[in-house]
BAMARGU-896539 format. One record per residue: residue in three letters; x, y, z of N, C-alpha, C in turn. Coordinates in steps of 0.2 Angstrom, whole numbers, plus 5000, padded with zeros to 4 digits. Example, Ala and Ser with C-alpha at 12.3 -4.5 7.8 and 13.67 -1.06 7.14 Angstrom:
<pts>
Ala506649725039506249785039506649845039 Ser506449895035506849955036506450005039 
</pts>
This chain:
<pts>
Unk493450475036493450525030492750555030 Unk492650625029492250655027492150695022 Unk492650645016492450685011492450625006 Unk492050615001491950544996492550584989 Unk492750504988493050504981492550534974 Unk492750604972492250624970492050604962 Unk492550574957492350564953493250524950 Unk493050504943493650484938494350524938 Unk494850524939495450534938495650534928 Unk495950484929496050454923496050384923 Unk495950364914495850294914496750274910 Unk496850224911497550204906497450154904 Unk497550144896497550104893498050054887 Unk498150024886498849984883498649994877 Unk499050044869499050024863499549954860 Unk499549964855500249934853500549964846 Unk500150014845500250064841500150134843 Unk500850144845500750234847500650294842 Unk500650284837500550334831499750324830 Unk499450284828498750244827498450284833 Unk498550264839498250284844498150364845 Unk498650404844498850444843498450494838 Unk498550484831498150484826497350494830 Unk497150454831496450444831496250474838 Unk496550474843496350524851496350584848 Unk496950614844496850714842496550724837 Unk496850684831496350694824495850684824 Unk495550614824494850604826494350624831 Unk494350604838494150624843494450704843 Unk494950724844494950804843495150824850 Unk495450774855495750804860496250804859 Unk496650834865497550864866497750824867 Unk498550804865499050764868499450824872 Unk499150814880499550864885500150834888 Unk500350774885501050734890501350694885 Unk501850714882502350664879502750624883 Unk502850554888503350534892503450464894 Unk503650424899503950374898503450334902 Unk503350284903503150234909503850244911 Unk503550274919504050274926504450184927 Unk503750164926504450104927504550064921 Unk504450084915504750044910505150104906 Unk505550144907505650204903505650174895 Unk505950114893506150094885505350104881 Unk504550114885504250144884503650204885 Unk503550234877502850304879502650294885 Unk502350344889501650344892501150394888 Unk500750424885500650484882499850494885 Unk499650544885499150564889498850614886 Unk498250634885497750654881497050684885 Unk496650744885496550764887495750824884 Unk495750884889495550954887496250984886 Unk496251064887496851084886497351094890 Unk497051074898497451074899497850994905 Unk497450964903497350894905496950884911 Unk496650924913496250904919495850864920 Unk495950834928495650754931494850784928 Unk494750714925494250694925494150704915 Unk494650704914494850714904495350674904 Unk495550624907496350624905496050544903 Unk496350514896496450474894496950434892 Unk497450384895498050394893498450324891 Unk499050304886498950234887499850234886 Unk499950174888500450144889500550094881 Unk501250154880501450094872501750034873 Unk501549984868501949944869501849894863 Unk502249944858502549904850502549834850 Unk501949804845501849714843501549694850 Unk501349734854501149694862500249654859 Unk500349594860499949554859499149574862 Unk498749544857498149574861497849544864 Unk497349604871497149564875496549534875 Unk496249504879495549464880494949504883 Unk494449504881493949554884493549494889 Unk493549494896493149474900492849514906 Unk492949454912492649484919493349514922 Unk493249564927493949604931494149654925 Unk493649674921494149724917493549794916 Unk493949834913493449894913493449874905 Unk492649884904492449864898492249894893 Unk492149974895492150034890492250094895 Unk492450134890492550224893492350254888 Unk491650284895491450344892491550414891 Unk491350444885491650524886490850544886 Unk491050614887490350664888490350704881 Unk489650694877489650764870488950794873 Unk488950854872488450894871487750854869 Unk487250844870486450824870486550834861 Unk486550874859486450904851486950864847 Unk487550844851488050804845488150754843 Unk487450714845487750644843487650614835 Unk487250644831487250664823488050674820 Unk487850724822488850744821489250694822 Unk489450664827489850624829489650554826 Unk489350524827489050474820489250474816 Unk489050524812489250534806490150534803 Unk490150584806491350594810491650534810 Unk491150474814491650414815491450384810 Unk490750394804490650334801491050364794 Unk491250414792491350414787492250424789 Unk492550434794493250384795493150304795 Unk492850274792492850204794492650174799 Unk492350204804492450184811491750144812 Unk491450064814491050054814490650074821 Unk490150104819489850124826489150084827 Unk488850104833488250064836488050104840 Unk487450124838486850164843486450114849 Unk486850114855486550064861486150104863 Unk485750074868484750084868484950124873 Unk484450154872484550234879484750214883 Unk485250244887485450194895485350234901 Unk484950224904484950264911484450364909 Unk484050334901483950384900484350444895 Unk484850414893485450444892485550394883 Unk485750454878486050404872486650394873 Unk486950344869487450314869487650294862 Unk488350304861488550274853489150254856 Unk489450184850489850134856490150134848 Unk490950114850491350104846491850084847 Unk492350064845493250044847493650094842 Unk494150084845494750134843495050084841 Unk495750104838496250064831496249984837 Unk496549984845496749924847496149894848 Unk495449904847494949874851494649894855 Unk495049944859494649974866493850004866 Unk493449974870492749984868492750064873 Unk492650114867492350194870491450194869 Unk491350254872490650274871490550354870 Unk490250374866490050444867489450424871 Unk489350484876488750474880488250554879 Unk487750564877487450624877486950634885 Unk487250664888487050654895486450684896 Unk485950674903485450684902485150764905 Unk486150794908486250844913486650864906 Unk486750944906486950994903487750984906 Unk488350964902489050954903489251034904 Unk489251064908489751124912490351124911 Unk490951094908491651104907491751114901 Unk492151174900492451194894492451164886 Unk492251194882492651154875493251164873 Unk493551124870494251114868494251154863 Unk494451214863494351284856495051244854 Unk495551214854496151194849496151114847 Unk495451134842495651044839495251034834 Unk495350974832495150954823494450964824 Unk493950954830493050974828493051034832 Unk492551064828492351104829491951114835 Unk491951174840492051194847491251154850 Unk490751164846490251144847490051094848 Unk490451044846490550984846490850944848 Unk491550974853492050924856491750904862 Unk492150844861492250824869492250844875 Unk491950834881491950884886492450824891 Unk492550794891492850754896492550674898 Unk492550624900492450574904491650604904 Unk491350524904490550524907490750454911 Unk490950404912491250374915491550284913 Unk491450264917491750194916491250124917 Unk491350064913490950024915491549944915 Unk491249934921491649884925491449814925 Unk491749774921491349704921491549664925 Unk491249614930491249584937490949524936 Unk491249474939490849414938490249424945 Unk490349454950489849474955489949544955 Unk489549584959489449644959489649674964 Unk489149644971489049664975489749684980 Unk490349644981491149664983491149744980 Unk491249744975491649804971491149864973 Unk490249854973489849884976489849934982 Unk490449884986490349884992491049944992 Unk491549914989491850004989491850054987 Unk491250054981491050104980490550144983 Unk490250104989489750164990490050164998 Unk490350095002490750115009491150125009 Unk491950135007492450185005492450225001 Unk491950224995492550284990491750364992 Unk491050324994490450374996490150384990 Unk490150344986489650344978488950334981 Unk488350334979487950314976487450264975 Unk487250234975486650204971486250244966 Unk486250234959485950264954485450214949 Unk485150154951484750104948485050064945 Unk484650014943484849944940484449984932 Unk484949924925484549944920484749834920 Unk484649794920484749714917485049694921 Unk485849694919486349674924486849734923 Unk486449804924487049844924486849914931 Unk487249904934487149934940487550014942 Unk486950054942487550114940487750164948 Unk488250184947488350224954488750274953 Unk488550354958488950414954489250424960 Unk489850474960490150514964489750574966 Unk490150614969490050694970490250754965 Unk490450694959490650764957490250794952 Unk490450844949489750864941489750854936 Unk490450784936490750774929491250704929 Unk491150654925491450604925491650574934 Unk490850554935490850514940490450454940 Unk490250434933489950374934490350314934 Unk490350274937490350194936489850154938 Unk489950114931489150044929489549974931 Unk489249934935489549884936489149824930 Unk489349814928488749734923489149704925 Unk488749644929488649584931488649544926 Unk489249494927489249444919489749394923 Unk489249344927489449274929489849234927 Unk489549204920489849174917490249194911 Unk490649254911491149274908491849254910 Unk492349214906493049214907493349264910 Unk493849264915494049324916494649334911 Unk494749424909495149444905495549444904 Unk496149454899496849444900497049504897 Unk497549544902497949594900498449604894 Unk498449654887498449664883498249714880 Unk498749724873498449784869497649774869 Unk497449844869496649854869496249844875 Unk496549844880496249814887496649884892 Unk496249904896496249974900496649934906 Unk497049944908497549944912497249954921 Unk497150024922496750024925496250114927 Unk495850134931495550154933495750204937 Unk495850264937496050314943495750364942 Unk495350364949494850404953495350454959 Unk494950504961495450584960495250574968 Unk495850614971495950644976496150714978 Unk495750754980495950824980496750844981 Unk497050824987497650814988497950764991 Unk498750784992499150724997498850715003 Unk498550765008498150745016497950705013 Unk496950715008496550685007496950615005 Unk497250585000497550544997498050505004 Unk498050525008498550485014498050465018 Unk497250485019496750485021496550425019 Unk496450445013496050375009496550305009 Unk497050305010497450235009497250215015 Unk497350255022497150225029496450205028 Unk495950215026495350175024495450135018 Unk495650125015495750065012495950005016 Unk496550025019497049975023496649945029 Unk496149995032495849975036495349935033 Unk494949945027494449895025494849825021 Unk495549815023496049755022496149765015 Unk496149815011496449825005497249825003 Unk497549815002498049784997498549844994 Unk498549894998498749954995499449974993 Unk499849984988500250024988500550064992 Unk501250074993501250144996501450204991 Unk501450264992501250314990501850344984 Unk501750354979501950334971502150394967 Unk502650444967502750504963502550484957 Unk501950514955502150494945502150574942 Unk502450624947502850684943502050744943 Unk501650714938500950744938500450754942 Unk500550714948499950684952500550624955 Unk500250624964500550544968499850524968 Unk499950444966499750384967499850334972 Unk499250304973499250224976498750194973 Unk498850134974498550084968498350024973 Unk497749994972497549924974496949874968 Unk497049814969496449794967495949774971 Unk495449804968494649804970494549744970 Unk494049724975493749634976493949594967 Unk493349634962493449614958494049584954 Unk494249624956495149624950495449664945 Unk494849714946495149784940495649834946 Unk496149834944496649894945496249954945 Unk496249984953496150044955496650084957 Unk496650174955497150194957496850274959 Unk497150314964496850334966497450404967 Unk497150464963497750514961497550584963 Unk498150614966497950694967497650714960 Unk497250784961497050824956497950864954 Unk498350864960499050914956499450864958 Unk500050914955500250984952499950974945 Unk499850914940499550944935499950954928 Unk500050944923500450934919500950984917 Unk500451054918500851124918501651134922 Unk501951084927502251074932503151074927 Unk503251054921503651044919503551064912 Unk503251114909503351124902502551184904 Unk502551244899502051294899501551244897 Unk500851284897500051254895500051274886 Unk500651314886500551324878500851284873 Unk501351234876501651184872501651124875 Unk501051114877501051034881501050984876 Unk501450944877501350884874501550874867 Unk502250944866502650954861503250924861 Unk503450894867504050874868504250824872 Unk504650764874504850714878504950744886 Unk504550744890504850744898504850684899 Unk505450664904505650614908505550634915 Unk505450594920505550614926506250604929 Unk506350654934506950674937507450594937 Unk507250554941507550484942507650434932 Unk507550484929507750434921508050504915 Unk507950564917508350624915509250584913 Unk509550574917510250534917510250514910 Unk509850454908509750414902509250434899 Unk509150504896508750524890509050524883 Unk509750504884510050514876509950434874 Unk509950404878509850314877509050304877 Unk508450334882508150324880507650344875 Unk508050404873507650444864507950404859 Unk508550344860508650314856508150274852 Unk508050214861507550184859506850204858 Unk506750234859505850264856505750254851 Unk505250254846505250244841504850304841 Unk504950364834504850424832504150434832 Unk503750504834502950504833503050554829 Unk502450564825502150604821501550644826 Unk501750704825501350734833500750774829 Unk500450804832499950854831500050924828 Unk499850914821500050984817500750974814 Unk501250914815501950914810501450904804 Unk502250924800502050924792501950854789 Unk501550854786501250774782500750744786 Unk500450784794500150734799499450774795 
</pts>
C-alpha cells in the first residue's frame, strides 16, 4: 500500500436509552442526527448516527440502541474516551453549557500541549472537548442548538486503553502508516495523515481488568478508507500481517470490514462513500426511518417494534 489509513471514520457506541442519547448529541452538544436506522444485523434495534451536516467521516458519532441493555465495564481492550474538536476560544463556553445542564465536568491537565475538558454523556461514555493546538479547518454546524462559533467541528480523536501498547502500536504505525507523536506518562500518541480527526492515544494500564461490553462502552472504532480499491487493498495487508479480518460488509452508507487489533478493541475500517445522502436529500437527514434493502420487506413489523423517538425540532422537544 502506498497510501496510510488517514484518520477516524466513525466511533459506535452502545446506549440503552435512545431518547436520552439523542436528547443530549443534538440538544446539548449541537450536532445533527443524519441517520435514523436499524442495526443491519439486529433490525428489532436503532442504529442512529450523528454528525456535522452532513455526516462526514471523521464527524460521525453513532450508537447502537439497546432499551434496559445493562451496563458495561470500563477497562483494558476498550476505547476509553472520544474526542471532539472546538475551536481554541471555546472552551469557557462549553464549560459553562455542560455545567449548567448538570453535567459534571473536569478540566484535564494540558495534554500534548492541547486543553481538554472531560465529561460523560447520559450512559457513561467518557467524551472530551479538545481545543486543538492547530486551527480546526472544517466547517461549523450553522443548524444547531449552539451557536456557529462555537460548535463542534468534528472528532479530535480516540483513546485506547491496552494492557501493553506496543501490539496495537505496531498496527498503527506498520499497517495503518501513523505516526509517532510522543509519550506524555503512559499515554502514547500517534496521528494519521489527515488534518482532522486523526489522533489515537494509546494509555498503557497493565493492571487494568479487561472491559466488558455494555451500555456506555464504544463498540468499536472505524478508521476511513478513501474507496472500495483502497479498502480491498487494506484487508490484503491485514490478512497478510495474520489479522483476523472480515469479509467485505455493505452497511448501505459506506462497506466495511472489521477485525480485532492485538489488543482487543474492535477495529473497523470504512469507505468515506456513498455517504448518507445516498437514500434520503442532505435537507431531511435524519427525519425519517431507512431500512436497508435486505429488511425494507419487514418495515411494518419493524416500525412496530421500535419504540417511538422524539426527534430534533418536534413539538414539546
Amino acid at each position: 500500500m502506498t497510501q496510510c489509513i488517514s484518520g477516524i471514520h466513525h466511533v459506535t457506541a452502545i446506549t440503552a436509552d435512545g431518547q436520552k442519547s439523542l436528547d443530549f448529541y443534538t440538544g446539548l452538544l449541537g450536532l445533527r442526527l443524519v441517520k435514523i436506522t436499524v442495526n443491519f444485523d439486529d433490525p428489532r434495534s436503532y442504529h442512529l448516527y450523528y454528525g456535522d451536516e452532513l455526516g462526514r467521516p471523521g464527524t460521525i458519532m453513532t450508537f447502537f440502541v439497546w432499551p434496559g441493555a445493562q451496563r458495561g465495564r470500563s477497562g483494558s481492550s476498550q476505547a476509553a474516551a472520544t474526542s471532539f474538536s472546538i475551536p481554541r476560544s471555546s472552551m469557557d463556553f462549553w464549560q459553562n453549557r455542560l455545567t449548567a445542564s448538570g453535567v459534571s465536568v473536569e478540566n484535564s491537565p494540558t495534554r500534548f500541549g492541547e486543553q481538554v475538558l472531560s465529561f460523560n454523556d447520559p450512559d457513561g461514555i467518557r467524551l472530551e472537548l479538545v481545543a486543538a493546538s492547530s486551527q480546526d479547518s472544517r466547517p461549523a454546524l450553522k443548524a444547531s442548538s449552539v451557536s456557529i462559533e462555537h460548535t463542534i467541528r468534528g472528532f479530535h480523536g480516540v483513546t485506547l486503553s491496552e494492557k501493553g501498547c506496543e501490539p496495537t502500536a505496531d498496527i498503527l504505525t506498520k499497517s495503518f502508516g501513523f505516526v509517532s507523536a510522543g509519550q506524555e506518562g503512559n499515554r502514547f500518541r500517534f496521528i494519521g495523515s489527515a488534518s482532522s480527526a486523526q489522533t489515537v492515544d494509546l494509555l498503557c494500564i497493565p493492571a487494568a481488568s479487561r472491559g466488558k461490553l455494555g451500555a456506555g462502552i464504544v463498540h468499536h472504532v472505524a478508521f476511513r478508507a478513501a474507496d472500495s480499491d483502497a479498502q480491498r487493498q487494506w484487508r490484503q495487508v491485514l490478512v497478510d500481517h495474520k489479522q483476523n479480518v472480515t469479509p467485505i460488509i455493505d452497511r448501505t452508507y459506506f462497506q466495511s470490514i472489521y477485525f480485532r487489533e492485538p489488543g482487543g478493541v474492535l477495529f473497523e475500517i470504512a469507505t468515506d462513500g456513498p455517504g448518507f445522502t445516498v437514500d434520503e436529500p442532505s435537507e431531511t437527514l435524519g427525519t425519517t426511518l431507512k431500512l436497508p434493502p435486505q429488511h425494507e420487506k419487514a418495515r411494518s413489523i419493524i416500525e412496530t417494534v421500535l419504540p417511538p423517538l422524539r426527534l430534533p425540532g418536534a413539538s414539546g422537544s
